[in-house]
N, C-alpha and C positions, 0 to 999 in steps of 0.2 A: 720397216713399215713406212711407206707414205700416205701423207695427208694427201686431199687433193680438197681444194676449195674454189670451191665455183663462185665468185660476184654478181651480183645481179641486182642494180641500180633502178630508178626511177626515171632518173633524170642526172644527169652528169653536166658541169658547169664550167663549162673552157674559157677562159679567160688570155686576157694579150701575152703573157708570158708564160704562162704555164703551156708546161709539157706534157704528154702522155709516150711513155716507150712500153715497146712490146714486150708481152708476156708472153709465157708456154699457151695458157689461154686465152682469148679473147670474153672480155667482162661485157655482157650482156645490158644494154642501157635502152627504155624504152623511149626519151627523148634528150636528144642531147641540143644544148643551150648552149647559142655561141655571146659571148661578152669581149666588149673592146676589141675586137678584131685581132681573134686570137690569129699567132704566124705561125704554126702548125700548117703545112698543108693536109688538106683533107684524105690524100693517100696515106698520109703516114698516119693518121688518128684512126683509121680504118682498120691500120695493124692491130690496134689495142681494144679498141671498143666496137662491138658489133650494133650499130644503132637502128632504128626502124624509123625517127624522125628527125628533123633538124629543126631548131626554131633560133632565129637570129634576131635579136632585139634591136631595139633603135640606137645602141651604141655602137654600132659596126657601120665604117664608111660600103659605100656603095662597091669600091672594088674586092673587099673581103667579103661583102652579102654576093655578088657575081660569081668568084670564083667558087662557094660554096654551091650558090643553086645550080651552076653549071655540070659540077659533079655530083651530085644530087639525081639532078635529071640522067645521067648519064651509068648512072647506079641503082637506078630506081627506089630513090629514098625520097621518102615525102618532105619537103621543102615548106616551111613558114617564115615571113617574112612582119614582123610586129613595130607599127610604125611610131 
């Protein structure tokens, strides 16, 4: 008999060295929160978590806030930028 357990988040909190790797399923996160300019690229965080917003605080240099709203826009995922 298997379990299957579905995740389903609020808000998920990526920070500079933390990682996300892929599951069987993708964890459900209604905004995900980027910190310190997490080095994930955003393809590979995509594996794992299925988000609907990005919000990227004032602790992330200008070339990790780019690369995210870049894929963002090119993903159609809503993009915040908090100064």
């Amino acid at each position: 008999m298997y379990l299957m357990i579905t995740l389903k988040f609020h808000h998920y909190l990526l920070k500079r060295k933390e990682r996300v790797y892929p599951m069987a399923e993708k964890c459900d996160v209604d905004v995900l929160v980027l910190q310190y300019n997490p080095t994930q690229l955003p393809e590979q965080v995509a594996q794992t978590l299925q988000f609907k917003k990005v919000v990227a605080d004032a602790t992330n240099t200008r070339l990790y806030v780019e690369r995210w709203q870049k894929w963002c826009r090119e993903n159609g995922i809503i993009f915040l930028q908090i100064l």
